[in-house]
PDB file of N, CA, C and O in Angstrom, chain B, residues numbered from 101:
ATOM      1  N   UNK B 101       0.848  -1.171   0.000  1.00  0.00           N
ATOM      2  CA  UNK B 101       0.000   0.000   0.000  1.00  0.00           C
ATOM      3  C   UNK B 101       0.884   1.221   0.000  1.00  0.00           C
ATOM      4  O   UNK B 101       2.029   1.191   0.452  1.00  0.00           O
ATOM      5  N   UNK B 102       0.257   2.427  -0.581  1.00  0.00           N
ATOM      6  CA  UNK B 102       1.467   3.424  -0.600  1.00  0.00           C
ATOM      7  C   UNK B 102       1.278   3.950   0.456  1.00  0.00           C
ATOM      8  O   UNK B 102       0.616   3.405   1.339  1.00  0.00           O
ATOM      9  N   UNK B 103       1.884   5.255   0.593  1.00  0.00           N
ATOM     10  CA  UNK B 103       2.153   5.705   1.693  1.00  0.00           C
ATOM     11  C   UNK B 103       1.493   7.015   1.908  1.00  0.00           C
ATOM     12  O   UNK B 103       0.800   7.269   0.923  1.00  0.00           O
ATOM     13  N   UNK B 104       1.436   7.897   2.758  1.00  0.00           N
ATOM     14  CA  UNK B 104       0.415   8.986   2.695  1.00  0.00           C
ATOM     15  C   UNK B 104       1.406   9.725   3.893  1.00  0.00           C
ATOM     16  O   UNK B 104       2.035   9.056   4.713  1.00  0.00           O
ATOM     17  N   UNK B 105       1.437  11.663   3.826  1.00  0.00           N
ATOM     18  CA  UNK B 105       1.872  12.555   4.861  1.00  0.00           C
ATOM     19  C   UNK B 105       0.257  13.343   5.344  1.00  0.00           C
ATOM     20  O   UNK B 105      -0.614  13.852   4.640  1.00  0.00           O
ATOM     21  N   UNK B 106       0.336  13.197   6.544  1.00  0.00           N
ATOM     22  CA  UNK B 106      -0.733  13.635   7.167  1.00  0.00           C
ATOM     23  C   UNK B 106      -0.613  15.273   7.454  1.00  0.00           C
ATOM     24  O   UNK B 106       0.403  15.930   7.224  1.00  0.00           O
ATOM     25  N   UNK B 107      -1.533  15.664   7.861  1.00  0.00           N
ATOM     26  CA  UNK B 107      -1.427  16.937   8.761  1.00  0.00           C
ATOM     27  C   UNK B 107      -0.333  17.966   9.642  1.00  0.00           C
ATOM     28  O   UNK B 107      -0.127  19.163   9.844  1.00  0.00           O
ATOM     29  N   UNK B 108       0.238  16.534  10.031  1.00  0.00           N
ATOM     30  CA  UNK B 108       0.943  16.675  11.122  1.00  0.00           C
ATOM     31  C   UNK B 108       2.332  17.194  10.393  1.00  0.00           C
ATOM     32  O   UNK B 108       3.242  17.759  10.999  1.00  0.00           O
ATOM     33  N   UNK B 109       2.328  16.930   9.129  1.00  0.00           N
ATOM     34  CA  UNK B 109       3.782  17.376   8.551  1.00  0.00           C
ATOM     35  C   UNK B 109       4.701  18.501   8.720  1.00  0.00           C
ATOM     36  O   UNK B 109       4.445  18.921   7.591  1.00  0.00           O
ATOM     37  N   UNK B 110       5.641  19.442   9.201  1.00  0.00           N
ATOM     38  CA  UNK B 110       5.639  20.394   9.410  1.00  0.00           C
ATOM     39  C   UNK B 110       6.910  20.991   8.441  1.00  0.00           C
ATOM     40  O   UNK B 110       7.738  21.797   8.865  1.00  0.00           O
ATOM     41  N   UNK B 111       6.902  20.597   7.453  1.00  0.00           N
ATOM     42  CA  UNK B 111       7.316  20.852   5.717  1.00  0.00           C
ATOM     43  C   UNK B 111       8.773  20.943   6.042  1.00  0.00           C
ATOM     44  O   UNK B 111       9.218  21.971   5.530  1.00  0.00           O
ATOM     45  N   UNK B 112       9.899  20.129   6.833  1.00  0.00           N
ATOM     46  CA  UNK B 112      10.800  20.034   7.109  1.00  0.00           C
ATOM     47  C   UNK B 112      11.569  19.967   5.789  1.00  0.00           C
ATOM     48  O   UNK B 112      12.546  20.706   5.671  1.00  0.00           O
ATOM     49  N   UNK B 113      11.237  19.180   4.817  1.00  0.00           N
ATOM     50  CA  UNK B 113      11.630  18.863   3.446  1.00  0.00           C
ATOM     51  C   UNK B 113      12.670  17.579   3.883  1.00  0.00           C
ATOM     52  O   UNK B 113      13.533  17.217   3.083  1.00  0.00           O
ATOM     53  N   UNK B 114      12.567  17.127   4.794  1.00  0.00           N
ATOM     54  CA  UNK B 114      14.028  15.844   4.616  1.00  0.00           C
ATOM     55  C   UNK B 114      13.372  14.697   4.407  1.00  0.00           C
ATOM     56  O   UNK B 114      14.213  13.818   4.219  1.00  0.00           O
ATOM     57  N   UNK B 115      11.900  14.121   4.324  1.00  0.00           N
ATOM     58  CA  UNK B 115      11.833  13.287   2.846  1.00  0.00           C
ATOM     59  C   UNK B 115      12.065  13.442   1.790  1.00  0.00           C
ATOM     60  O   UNK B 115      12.968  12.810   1.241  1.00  0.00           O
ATOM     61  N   UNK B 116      11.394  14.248   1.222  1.00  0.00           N
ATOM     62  CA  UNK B 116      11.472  14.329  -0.166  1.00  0.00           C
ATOM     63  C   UNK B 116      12.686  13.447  -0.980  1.00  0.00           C
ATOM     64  O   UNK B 116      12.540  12.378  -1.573  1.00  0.00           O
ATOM     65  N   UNK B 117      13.779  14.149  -0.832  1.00  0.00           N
ATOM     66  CA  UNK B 117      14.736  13.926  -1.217  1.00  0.00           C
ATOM     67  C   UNK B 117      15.502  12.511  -0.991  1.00  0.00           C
ATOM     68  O   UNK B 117      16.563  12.219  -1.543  1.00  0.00           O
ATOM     69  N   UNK B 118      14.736  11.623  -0.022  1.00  0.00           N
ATOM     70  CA  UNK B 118      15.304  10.200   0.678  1.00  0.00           C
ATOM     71  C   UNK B 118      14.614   9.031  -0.311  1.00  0.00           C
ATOM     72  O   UNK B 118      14.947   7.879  -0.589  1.00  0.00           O
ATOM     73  N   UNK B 119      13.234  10.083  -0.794  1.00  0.00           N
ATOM     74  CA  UNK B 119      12.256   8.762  -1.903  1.00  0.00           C
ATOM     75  C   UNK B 119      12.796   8.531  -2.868  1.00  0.00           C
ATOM     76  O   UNK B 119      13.093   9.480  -3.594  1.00  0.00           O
ATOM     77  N   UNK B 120      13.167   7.073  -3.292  1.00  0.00           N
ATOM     78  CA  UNK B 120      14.123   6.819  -4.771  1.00  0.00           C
ATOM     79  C   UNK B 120      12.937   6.947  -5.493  1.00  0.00           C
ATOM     80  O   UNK B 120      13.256   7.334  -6.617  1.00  0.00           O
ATOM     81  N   UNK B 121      11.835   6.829  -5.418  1.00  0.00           N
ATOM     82  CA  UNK B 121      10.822   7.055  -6.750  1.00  0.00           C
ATOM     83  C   UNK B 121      10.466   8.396  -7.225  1.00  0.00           C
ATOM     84  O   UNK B 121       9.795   8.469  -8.254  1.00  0.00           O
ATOM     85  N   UNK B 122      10.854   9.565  -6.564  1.00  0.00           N
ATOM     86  CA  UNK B 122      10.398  10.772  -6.031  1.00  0.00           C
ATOM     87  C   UNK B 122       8.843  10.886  -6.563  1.00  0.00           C
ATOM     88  O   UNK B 122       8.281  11.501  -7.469  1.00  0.00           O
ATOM     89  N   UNK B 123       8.435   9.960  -5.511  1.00  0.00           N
ATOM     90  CA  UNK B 123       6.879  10.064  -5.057  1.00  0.00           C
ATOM     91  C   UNK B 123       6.542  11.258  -4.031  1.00  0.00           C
ATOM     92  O   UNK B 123       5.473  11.522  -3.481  1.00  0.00           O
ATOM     93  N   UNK B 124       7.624  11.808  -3.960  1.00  0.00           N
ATOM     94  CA  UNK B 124       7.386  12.681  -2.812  1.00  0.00           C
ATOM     95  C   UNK B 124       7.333  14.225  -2.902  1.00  0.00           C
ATOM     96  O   UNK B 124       8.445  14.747  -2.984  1.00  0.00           O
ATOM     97  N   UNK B 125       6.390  14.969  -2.903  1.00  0.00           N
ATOM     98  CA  UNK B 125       6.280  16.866  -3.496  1.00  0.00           C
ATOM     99  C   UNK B 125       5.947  17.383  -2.680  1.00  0.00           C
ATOM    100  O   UNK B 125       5.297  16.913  -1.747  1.00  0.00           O
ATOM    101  N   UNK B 126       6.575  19.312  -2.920  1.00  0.00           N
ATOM    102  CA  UNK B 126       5.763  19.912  -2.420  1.00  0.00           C
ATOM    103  C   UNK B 126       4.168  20.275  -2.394  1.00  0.00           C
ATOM    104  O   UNK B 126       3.832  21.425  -2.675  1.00  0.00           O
ATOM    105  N   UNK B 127       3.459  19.566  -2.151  1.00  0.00           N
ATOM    106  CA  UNK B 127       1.993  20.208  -2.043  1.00  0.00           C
ATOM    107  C   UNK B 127       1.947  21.706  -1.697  1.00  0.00           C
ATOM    108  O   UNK B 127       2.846  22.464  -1.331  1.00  0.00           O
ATOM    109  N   UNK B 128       0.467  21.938  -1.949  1.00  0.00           N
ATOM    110  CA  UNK B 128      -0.071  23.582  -1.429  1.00  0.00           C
ATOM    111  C   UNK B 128       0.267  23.963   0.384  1.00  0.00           C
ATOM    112  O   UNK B 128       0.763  24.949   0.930  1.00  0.00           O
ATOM    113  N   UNK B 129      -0.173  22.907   0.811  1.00  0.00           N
ATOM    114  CA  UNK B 129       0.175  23.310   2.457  1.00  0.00           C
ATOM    115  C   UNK B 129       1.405  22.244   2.743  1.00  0.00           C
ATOM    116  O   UNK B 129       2.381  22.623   3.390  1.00  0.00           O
ATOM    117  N   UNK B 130       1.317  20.865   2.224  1.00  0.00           N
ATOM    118  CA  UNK B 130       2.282  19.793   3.142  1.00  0.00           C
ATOM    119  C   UNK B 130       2.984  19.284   2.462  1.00  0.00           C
ATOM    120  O   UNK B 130       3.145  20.166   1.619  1.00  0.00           O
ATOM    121  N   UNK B 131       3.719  18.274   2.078  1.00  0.00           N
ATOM    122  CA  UNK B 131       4.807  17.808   1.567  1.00  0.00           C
ATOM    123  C   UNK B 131       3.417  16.180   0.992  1.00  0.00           C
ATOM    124  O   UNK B 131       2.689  15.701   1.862  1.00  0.00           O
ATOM    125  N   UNK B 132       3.382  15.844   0.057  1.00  0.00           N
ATOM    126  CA  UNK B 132       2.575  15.147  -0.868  1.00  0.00           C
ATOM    127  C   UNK B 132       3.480  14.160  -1.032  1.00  0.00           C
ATOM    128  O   UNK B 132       4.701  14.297  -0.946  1.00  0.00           O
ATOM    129  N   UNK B 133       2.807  13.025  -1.301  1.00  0.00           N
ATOM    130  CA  UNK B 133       3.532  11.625  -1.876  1.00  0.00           C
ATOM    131  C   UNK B 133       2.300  11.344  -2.840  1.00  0.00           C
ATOM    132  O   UNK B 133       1.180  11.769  -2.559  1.00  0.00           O
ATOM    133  N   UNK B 134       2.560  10.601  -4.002  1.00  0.00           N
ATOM    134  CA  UNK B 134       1.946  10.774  -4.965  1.00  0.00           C
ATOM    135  C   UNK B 134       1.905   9.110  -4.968  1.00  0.00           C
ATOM    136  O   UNK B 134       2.984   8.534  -4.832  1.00  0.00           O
ATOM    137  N   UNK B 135       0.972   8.504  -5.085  1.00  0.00           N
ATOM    138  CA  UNK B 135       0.409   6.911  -4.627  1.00  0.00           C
ATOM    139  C   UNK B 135       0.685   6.213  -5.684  1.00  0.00           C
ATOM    140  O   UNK B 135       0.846   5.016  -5.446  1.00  0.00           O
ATOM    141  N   UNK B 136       0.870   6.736  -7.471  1.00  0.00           N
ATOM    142  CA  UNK B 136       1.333   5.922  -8.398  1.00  0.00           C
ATOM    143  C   UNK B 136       2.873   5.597  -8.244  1.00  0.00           C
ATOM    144  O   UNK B 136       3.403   4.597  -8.728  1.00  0.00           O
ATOM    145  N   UNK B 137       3.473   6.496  -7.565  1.00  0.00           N
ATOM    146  CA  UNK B 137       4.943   6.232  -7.611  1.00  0.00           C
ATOM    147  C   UNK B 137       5.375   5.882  -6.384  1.00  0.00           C
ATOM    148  O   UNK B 137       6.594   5.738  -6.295  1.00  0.00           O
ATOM    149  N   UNK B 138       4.406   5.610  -4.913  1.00  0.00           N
ATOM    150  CA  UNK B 138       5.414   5.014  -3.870  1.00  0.00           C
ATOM    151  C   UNK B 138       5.261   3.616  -4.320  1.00  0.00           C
ATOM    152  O   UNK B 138       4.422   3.149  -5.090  1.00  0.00           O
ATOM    153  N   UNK B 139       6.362   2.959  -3.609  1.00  0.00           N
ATOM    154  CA  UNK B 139       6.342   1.494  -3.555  1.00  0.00           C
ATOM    155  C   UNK B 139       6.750   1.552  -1.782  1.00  0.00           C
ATOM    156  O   UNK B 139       7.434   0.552  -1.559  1.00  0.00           O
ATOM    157  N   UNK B 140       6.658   1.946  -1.160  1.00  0.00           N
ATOM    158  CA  UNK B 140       7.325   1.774   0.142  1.00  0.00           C
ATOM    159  C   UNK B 140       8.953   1.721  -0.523  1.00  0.00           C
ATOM    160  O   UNK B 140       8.523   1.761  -1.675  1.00  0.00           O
ATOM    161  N   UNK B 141       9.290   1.708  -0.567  1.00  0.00           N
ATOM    162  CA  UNK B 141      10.642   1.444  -0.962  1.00  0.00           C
ATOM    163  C   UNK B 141      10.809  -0.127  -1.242  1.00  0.00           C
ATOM    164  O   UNK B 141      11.920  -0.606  -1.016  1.00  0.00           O
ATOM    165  N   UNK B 142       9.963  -0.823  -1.637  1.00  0.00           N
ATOM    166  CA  UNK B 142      10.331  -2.138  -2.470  1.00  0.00           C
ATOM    167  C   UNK B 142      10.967  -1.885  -3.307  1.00  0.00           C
ATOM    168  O   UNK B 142      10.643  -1.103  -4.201  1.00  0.00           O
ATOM    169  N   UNK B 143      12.073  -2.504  -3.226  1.00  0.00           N
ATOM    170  CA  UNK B 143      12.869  -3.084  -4.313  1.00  0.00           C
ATOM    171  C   UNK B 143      14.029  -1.684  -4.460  1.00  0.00           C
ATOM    172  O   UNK B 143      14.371  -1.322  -5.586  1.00  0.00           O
ATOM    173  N   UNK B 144      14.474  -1.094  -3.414  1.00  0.00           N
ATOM    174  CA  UNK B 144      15.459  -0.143  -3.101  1.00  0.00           C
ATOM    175  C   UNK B 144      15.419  -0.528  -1.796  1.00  0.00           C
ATOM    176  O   UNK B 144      16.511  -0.250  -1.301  1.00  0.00           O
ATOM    177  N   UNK B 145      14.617  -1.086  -0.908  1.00  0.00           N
ATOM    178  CA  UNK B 145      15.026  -0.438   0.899  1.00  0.00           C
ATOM    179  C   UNK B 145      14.449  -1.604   1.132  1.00  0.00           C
ATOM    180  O   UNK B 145      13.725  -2.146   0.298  1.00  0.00           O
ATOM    181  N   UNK B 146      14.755  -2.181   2.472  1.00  0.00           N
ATOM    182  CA  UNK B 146      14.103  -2.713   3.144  1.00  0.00           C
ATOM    183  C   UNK B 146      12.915  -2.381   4.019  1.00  0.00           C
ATOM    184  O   UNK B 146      11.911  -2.992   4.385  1.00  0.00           O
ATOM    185  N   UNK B 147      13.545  -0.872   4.260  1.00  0.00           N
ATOM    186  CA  UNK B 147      12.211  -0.004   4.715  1.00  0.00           C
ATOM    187  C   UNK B 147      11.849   1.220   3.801  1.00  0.00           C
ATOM    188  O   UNK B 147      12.585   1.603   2.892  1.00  0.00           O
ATOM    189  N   UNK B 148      10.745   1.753   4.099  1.00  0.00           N
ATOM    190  CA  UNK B 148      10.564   3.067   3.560  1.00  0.00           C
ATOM    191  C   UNK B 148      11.656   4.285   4.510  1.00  0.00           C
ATOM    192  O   UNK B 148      11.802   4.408   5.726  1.00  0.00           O
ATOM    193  N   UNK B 149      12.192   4.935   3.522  1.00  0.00           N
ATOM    194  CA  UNK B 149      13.151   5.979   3.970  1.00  0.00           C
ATOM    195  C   UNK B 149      12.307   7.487   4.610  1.00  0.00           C
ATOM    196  O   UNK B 149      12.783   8.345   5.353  1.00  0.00           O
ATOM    197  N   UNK B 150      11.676   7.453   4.338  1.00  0.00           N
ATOM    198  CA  UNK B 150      10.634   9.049   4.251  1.00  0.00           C
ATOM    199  C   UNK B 150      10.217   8.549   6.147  1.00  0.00           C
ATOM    200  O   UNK B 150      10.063   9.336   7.081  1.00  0.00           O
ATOM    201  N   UNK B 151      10.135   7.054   6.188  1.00  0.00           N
ATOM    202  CA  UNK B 151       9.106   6.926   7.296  1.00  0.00           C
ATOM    203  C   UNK B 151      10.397   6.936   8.662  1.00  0.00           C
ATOM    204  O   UNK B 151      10.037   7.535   9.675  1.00  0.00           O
ATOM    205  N   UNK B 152      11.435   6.478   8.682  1.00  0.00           N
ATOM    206  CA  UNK B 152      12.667   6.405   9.179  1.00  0.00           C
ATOM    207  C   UNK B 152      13.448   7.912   9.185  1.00  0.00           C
ATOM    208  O   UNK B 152      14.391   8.058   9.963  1.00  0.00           O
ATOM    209  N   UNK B 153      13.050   8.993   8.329  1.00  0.00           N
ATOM    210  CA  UNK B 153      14.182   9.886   8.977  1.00  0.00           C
ATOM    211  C   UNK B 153      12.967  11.189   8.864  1.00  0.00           C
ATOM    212  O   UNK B 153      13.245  12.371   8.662  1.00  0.00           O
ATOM    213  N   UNK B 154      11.779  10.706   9.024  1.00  0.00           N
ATOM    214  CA  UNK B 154      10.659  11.784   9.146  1.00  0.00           C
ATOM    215  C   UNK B 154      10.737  12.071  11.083  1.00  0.00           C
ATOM    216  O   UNK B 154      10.829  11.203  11.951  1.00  0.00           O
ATOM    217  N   UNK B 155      10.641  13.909  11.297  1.00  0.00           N
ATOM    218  CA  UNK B 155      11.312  13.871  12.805  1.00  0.00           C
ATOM    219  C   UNK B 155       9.667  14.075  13.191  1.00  0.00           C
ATOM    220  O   UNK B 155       9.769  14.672  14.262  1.00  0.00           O
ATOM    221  N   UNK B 156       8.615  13.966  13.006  1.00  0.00           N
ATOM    222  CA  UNK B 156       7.104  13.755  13.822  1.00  0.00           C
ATOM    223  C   UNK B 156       6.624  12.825  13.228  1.00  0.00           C
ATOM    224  O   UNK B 156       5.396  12.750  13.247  1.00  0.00           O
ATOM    225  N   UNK B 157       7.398  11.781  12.485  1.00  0.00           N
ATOM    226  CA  UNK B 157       6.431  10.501  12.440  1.00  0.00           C
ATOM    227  C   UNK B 157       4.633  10.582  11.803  1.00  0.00           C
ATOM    228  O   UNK B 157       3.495  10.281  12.164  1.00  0.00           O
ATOM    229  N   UNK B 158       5.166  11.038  10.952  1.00  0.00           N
ATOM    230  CA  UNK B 158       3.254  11.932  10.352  1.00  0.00           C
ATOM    231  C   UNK B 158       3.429  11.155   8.506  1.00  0.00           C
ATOM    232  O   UNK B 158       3.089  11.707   7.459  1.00  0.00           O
ATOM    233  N   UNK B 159       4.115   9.635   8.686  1.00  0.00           N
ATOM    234  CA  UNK B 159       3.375   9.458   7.384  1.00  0.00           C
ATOM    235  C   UNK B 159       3.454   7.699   7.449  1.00  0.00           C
ATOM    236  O   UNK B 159       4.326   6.882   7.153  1.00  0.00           O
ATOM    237  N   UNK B 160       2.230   7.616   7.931  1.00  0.00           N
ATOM    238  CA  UNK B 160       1.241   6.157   8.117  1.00  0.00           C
ATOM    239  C   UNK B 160       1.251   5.697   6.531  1.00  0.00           C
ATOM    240  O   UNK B 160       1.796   6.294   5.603  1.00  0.00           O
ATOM    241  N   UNK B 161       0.480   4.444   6.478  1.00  0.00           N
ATOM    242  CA  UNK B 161       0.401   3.914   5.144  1.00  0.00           C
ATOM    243  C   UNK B 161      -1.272   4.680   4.439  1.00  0.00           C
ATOM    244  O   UNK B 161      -2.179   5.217   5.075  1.00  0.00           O
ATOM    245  N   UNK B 162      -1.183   4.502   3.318  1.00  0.00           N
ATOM    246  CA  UNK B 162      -2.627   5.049   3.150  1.00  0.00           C
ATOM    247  C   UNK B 162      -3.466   4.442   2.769  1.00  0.00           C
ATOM    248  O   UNK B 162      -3.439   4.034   1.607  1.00  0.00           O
ATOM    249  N   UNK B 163      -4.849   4.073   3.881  1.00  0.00           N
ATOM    250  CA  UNK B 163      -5.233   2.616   3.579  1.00  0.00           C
ATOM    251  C   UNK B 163      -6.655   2.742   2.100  1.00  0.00           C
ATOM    252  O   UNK B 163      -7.526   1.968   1.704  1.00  0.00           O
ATOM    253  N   UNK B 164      -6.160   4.294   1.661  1.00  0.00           N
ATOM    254  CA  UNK B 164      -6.825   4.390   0.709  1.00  0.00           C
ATOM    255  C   UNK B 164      -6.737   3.920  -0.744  1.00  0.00           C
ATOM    256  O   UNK B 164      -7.621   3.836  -1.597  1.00  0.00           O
ATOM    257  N   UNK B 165      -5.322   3.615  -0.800  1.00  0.00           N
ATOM    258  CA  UNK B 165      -4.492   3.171  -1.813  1.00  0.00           C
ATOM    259  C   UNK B 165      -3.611   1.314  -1.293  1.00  0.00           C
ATOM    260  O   UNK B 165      -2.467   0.953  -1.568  1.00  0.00           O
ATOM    261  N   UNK B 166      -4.571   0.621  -0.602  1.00  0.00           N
ATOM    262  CA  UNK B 166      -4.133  -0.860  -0.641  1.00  0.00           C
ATOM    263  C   UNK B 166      -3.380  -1.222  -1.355  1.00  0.00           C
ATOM    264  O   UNK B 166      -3.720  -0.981  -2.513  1.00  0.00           O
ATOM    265  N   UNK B 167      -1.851  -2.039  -1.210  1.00  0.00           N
ATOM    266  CA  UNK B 167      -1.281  -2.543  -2.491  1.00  0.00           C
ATOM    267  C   UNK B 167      -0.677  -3.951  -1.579  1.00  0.00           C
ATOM    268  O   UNK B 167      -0.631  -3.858  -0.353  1.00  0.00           O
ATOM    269  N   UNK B 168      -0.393  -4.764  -2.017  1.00  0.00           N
ATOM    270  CA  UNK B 168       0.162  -5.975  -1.775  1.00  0.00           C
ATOM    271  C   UNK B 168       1.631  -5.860  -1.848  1.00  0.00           C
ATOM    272  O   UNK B 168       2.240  -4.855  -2.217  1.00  0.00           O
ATOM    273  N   UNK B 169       2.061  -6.797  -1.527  1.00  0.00           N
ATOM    274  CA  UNK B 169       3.696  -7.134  -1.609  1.00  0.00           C
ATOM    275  C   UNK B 169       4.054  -7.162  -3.102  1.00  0.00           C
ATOM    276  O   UNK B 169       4.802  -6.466  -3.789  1.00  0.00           O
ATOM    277  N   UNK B 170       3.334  -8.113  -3.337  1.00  0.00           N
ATOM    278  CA  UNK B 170       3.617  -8.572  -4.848  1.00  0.00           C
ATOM    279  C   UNK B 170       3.198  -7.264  -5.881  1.00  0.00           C
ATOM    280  O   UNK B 170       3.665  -7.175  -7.017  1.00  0.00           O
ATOM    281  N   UNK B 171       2.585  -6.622  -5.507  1.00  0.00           N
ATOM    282  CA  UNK B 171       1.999  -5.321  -5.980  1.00  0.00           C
ATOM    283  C   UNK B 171       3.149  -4.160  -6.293  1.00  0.00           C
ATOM    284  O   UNK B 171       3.639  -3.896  -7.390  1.00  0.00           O
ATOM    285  N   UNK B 172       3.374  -3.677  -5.286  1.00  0.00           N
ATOM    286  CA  UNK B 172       4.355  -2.932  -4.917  1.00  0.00           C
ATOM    287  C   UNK B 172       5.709  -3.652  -5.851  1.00  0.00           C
ATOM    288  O   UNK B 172       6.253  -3.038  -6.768  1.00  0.00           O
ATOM    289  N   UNK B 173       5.959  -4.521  -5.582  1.00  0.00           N
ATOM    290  CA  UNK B 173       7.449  -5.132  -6.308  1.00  0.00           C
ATOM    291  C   UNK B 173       6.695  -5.056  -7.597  1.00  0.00           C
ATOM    292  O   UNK B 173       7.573  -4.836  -8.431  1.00  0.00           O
ATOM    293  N   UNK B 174       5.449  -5.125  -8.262  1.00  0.00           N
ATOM    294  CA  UNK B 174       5.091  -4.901  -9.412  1.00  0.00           C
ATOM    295  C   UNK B 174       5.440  -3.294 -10.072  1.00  0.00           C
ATOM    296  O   UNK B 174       5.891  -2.856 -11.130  1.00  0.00           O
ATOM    297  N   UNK B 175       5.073  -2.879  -9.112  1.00  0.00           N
ATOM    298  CA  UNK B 175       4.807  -1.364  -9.581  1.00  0.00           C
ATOM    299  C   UNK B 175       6.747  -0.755  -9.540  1.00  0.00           C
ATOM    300  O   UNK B 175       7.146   0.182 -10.232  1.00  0.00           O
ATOM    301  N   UNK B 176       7.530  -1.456  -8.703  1.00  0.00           N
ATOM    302  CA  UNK B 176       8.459  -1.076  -8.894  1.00  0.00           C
ATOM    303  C   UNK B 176       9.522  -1.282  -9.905  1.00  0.00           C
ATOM    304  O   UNK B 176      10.460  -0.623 -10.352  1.00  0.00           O
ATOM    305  N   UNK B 177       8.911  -2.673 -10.126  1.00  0.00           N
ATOM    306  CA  UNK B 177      10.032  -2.964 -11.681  1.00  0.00           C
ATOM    307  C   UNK B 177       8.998  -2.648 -12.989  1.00  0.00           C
ATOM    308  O   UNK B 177       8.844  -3.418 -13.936  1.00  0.00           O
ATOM    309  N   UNK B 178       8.254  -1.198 -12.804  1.00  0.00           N
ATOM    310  CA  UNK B 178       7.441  -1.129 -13.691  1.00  0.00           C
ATOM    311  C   UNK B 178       7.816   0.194 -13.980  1.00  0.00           C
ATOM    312  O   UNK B 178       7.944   0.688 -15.101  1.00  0.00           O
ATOM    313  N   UNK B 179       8.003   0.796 -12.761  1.00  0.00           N
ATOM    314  CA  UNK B 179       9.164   2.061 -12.618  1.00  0.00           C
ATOM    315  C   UNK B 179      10.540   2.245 -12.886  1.00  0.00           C
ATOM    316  O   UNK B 179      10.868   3.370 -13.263  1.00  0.00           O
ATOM    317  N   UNK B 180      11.368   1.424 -12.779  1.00  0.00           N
ATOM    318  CA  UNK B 180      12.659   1.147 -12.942  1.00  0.00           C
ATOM    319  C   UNK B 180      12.598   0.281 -14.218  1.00  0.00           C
ATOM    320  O   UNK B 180      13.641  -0.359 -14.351  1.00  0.00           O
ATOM    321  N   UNK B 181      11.821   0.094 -15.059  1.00  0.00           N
ATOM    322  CA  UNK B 181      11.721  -0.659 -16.518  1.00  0.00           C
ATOM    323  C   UNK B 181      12.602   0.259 -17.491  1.00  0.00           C
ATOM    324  O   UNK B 181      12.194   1.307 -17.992  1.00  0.00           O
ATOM    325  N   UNK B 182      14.030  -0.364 -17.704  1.00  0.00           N
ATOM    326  CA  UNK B 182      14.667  -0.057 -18.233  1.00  0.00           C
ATOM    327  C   UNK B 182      15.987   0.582 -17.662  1.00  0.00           C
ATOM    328  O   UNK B 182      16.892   0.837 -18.457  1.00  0.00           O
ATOM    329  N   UNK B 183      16.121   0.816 -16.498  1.00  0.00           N
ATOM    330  CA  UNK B 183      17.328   0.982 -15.479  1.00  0.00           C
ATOM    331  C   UNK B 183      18.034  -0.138 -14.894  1.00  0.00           C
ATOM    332  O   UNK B 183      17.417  -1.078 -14.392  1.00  0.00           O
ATOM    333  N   UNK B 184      19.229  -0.087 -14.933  1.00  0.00           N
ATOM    334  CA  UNK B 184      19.994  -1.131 -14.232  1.00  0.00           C
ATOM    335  C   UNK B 184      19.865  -1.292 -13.019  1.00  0.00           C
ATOM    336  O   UNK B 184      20.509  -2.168 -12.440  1.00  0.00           O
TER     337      UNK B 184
END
Protein backbone atom coordinates (compact mmCIF):
# COMPACT_ATOMS: atom_id res chain seq x y z
CA UNK A 1 0.00 0.00 0.00
CA UNK A 2 1.47 3.42 -0.60
CA UNK A 3 2.15 5.71 1.69
CA UNK A 4 0.41 8.99 2.69
CA UNK A 5 1.87 12.56 4.86
CA UNK A 6 -0.73 13.63 7.17
CA UNK A 7 -1.43 16.94 8.76
CA UNK A 8 0.94 16.67 11.12
CA UNK A 9 3.78 17.38 8.55
CA UNK A 10 5.64 20.39 9.41
CA UNK A 11 7.32 20.85 5.72
CA UNK A 12 10.80 20.03 7.11
CA UNK A 13 11.63 18.86 3.45
CA UNK A 14 14.03 15.84 4.62
CA UNK A 15 11.83 13.29 2.85
CA UNK A 16 11.47 14.33 -0.17
CA UNK A 17 14.74 13.93 -1.22
CA UNK A 18 15.30 10.20 0.68
CA UNK A 19 12.26 8.76 -1.90
CA UNK A 20 14.12 6.82 -4.77
CA UNK A 21 10.82 7.05 -6.75
CA UNK A 22 10.40 10.77 -6.03
CA UNK A 23 6.88 10.06 -5.06
CA UNK A 24 7.39 12.68 -2.81
CA UNK A 25 6.28 16.87 -3.50
CA UNK A 26 5.76 19.91 -2.42
CA UNK A 27 1.99 20.21 -2.04
CA UNK A 28 -0.07 23.58 -1.43
CA UNK A 29 0.18 23.31 2.46
CA UNK A 30 2.28 19.79 3.14
CA UNK A 31 4.81 17.81 1.57
CA UNK A 32 2.58 15.15 -0.87
CA UNK A 33 3.53 11.62 -1.88
CA UNK A 34 1.95 10.77 -4.96
CA UNK A 35 0.41 6.91 -4.63
CA UNK A 36 1.33 5.92 -8.40
CA UNK A 37 4.94 6.23 -7.61
CA UNK A 38 5.41 5.01 -3.87
CA UNK A 39 6.34 1.49 -3.56
CA UNK A 40 7.32 1.77 0.14
CA UNK A 41 10.64 1.44 -0.96
CA UNK A 42 10.33 -2.14 -2.47
CA UNK A 43 12.87 -3.08 -4.31
CA UNK A 44 15.46 -0.14 -3.10
CA UNK A 45 15.03 -0.44 0.90
CA UNK A 46 14.10 -2.71 3.14
CA UNK A 47 12.21 0.00 4.71
CA UNK A 48 10.56 3.07 3.56
CA UNK A 49 13.15 5.98 3.97
CA UNK A 50 10.63 9.05 4.25
CA UNK A 51 9.11 6.93 7.30
CA UNK A 52 12.67 6.40 9.18
CA UNK A 53 14.18 9.89 8.98
CA UNK A 54 10.66 11.78 9.15
CA UNK A 55 11.31 13.87 12.80
CA UNK A 56 7.10 13.75 13.82
CA UNK A 57 6.43 10.50 12.44
CA UNK A 58 3.25 11.93 10.35
CA UNK A 59 3.38 9.46 7.38
CA UNK A 60 1.24 6.16 8.12
CA UNK A 61 0.40 3.91 5.14
CA UNK A 62 -2.63 5.05 3.15
CA UNK A 63 -5.23 2.62 3.58
CA UNK A 64 -6.83 4.39 0.71
CA UNK A 65 -4.49 3.17 -1.81
CA UNK A 66 -4.13 -0.86 -0.64
CA UNK A 67 -1.28 -2.54 -2.49
CA UNK A 68 0.16 -5.98 -1.77
CA UNK A 69 3.70 -7.13 -1.61
CA UNK A 70 3.62 -8.57 -4.85
CA UNK A 71 2.00 -5.32 -5.98
CA UNK A 72 4.36 -2.93 -4.92
CA UNK A 73 7.45 -5.13 -6.31
CA UNK A 74 5.09 -4.90 -9.41
CA UNK A 75 4.81 -1.36 -9.58
CA UNK A 76 8.46 -1.08 -8.89
CA UNK A 77 10.03 -2.96 -11.68
CA UNK A 78 7.44 -1.13 -13.69
CA UNK A 79 9.16 2.06 -12.62
CA UNK A 80 12.66 1.15 -12.94
CA UNK A 81 11.72 -0.66 -16.52
CA UNK A 82 14.67 -0.06 -18.23
CA UNK A 83 17.33 0.98 -15.48
CA UNK A 84 19.99 -1.13 -14.23
Amino acid sequence: MSLMITEDCINCAVCEPECPNEAIFEGAEIYEINPDLCTECVGHFDLPQCQLICPVDCIPQDENHRESAEQLQQKYQRLTQGIA
